[in-house]
N, C-alpha and C positions, 0 to 999 in steps of 0.2 A: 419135103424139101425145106420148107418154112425152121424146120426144127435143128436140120443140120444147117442152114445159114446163121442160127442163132449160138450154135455152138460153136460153131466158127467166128463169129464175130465175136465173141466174147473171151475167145481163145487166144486173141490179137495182141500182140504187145511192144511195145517200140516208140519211137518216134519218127515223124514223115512231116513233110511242108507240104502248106496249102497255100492258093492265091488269094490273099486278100483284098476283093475290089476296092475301091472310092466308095466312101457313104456308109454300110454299115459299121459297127463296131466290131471292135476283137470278140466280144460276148458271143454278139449276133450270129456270124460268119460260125462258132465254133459251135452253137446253138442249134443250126442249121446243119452242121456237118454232124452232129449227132442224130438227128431227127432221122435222115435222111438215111444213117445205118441202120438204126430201132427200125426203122416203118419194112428197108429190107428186108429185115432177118425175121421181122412179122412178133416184136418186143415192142413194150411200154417203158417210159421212162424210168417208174420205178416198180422195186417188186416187194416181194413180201416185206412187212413191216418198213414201209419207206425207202426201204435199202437201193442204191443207183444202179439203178440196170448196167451200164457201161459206166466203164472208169479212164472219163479223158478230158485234157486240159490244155492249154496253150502256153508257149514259155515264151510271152512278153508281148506288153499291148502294141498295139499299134493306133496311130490317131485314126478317129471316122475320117478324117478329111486326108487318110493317107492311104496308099494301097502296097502288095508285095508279100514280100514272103512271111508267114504266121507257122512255126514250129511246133507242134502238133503231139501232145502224149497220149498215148489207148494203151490200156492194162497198166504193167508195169512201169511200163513205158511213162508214167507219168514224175515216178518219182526220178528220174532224169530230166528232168524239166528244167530243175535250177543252171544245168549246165549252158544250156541257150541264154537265162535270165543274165548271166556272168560272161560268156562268151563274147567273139566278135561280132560284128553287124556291118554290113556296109550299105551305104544309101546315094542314094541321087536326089537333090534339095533343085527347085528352083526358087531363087529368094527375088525378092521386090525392093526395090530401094525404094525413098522416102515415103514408105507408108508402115504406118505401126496401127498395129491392131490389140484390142484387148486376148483375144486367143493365143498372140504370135502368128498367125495364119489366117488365108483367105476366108475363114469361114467366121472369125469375128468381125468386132464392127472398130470400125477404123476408128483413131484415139488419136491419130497426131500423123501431118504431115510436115517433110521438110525436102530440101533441094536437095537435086541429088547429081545435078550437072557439072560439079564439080569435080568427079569422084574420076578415073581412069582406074582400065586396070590393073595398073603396075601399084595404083593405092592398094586396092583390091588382092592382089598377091601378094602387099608388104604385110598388112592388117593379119593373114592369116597364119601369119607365123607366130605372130601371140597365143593362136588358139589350137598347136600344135603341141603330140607330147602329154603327158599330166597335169592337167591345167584343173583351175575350181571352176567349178561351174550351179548357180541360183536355177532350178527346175521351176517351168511355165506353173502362175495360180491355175491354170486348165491344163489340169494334169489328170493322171490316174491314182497319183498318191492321197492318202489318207488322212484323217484328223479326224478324230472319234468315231471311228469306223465310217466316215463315210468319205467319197471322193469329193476332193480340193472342186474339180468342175461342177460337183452336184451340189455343195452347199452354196457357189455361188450362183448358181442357175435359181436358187432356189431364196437368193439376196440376203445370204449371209456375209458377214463380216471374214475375211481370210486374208489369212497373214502368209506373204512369202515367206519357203523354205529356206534353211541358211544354205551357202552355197555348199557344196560338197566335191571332194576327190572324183573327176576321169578321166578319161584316156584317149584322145584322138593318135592314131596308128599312124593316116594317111588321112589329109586333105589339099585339093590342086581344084583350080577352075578349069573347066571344060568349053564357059561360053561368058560372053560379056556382051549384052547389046542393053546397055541401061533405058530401063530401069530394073531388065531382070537380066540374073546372073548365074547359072549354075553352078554346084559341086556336090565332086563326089567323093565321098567320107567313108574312111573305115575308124571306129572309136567300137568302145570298149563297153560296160554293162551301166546303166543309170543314166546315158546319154541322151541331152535332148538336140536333136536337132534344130526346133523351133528358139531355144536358146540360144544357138551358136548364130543363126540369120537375126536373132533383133541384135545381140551383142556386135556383133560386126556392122551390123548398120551405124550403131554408138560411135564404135572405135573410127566408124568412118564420117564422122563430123554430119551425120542424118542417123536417118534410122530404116529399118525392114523391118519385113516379113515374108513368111513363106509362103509361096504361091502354089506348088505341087510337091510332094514329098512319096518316093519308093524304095521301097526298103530291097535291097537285090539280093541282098545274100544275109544270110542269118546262121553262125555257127557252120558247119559244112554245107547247107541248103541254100543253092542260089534260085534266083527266080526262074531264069530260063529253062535251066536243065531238071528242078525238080520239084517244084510246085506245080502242086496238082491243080486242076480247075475243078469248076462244079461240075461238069461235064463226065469227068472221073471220079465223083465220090462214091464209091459202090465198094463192097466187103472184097469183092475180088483184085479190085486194083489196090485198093490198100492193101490186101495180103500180100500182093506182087512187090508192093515198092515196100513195104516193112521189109521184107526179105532182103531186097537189093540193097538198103541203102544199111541196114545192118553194122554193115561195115564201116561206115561213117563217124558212127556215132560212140561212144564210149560204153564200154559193157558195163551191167549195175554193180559188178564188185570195183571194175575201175574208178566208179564215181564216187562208192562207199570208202573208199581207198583217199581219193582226194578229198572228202569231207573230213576224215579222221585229219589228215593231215593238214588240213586247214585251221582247225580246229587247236590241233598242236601246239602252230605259230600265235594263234589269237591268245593262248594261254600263253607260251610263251612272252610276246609280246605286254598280257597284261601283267606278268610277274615283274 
């Protein structure tokens, strides 16, 4: 049994969403969902000559202090990944007026307070039209991005010197507030690949003569996978329900000549563009 769950897991290929709780990392959570296949199928992480037993990855972090949907690649399935990285997202932010944190969020340590009883919603619905559309946008120093191979968060954790990102090209689709009882204020966001959310709450604090941050952040939907309807829980990590929902969701997601197809053609326009 042990030997044909291992050929079967390893047989696996697609992409599928899982729930990301509050508190671990994207690493963690997808660290955990591998473990938890291998110990199945009665496999070690790696096998001969170091080589990875299972070949799987996630298309796009999500903050520890965030929960929701984490897009999911096994086998081939990985090299589809980029399409989630580039895709839509949509979120649910609860932000805080007049508190600013060094993270952008509840889980740093607060850097600056200011008044925030001035602010109504109609400020709050005017403000957000600035941040609609293709806008630039400065990515948080606690981030998952890079500088000499290591994370922006880990060299500061680690009291190095780091320089903000220049701001860069993205995409907000859709954004509307859902709730206003100040000091906190929801929305819910659909924007495009390189988005931060934690950006968009201290930025509109700014534009709002204070400042925020983010209090709760969920990610609902990611590419075709939304929270409710297809992320998986721990509950369900087992080789049988991933074969089931690989299957079903199949159809979702873009076949690997389709994606090869958009890459060539991306690729094209870049040449293009750089001639």
């Amino acid at each position: 049994m042990a030997g044909e769950l291992a050929v079967r897991l390893q047989s696996l290929s697609g992409l599928f969403p899982v729930y990301k709780p509050k508190g671990p990392t994207s690493a963690q959570v997808l660290n955990d969902l591998k473990g938890r296949l291998l110990r199945e199928a009665g496999l070690k992480e790696y096998g001969k000559k170091r080589k990875q037993t299972l070949k799987i990855g996630h298309g796009g972090t999500l903050d520890s202090s965030a929960s929701g949907v984490l897009v999911v690649g096994i086998g081939d399935g990985t090299k589809m990944l980029g399409t989630m990285l580039t895709g839509s997202k949509k979120y649910t932010t609860v932000g805080e007026l007049g508190k600013a944190t060094d993270t952008l969020d509840a889980s740093g340590t607060v850097t600056e307070e200011k008044p925030f009883e001035h602010i109504t919603e109609g400020d709050l619905q005017r403000v957000l039209k600035n941040f609609t559309g293709d806008i630039m946008q400065v990515p948080p120093l606690f981030s998952a991005l890079k500088k000499d191979g290591k994370r922006l968060s880990n060299l500061l954790r680690e009291g190095a010197e780091v320089e903000a990102k220049p701001a860069r090209p993205v995409t907000v689709y859709n954004l509307t507030v859902t709730d206003f009882q100040p000091p906190l204020f929801t929305l819910e966001i659909e924007c495009g690949g390189g988005f931060y959310v934690r950006s968009l709450v201290n930025d509109i604090g700014k534009s709002l003569s204070s400042c925020a941050s983010v209090k709760e952040l969920i990610r609902t939907k990611q590419g075709p996978f939304t929270l409710d309807e297809h992320a998986l829980r721990q509950e369900k990590w087992d080789i049988d329900t991933v074969a089931k929902v690989l299957q079903e969701y199949a159809a979702l997601v873009p076949t690997e000549s389709r994606v090869k197809r958009l890459k060539t053609e991306d690729n094209d326009k870049t040449s293009s563009a750089q001639d």
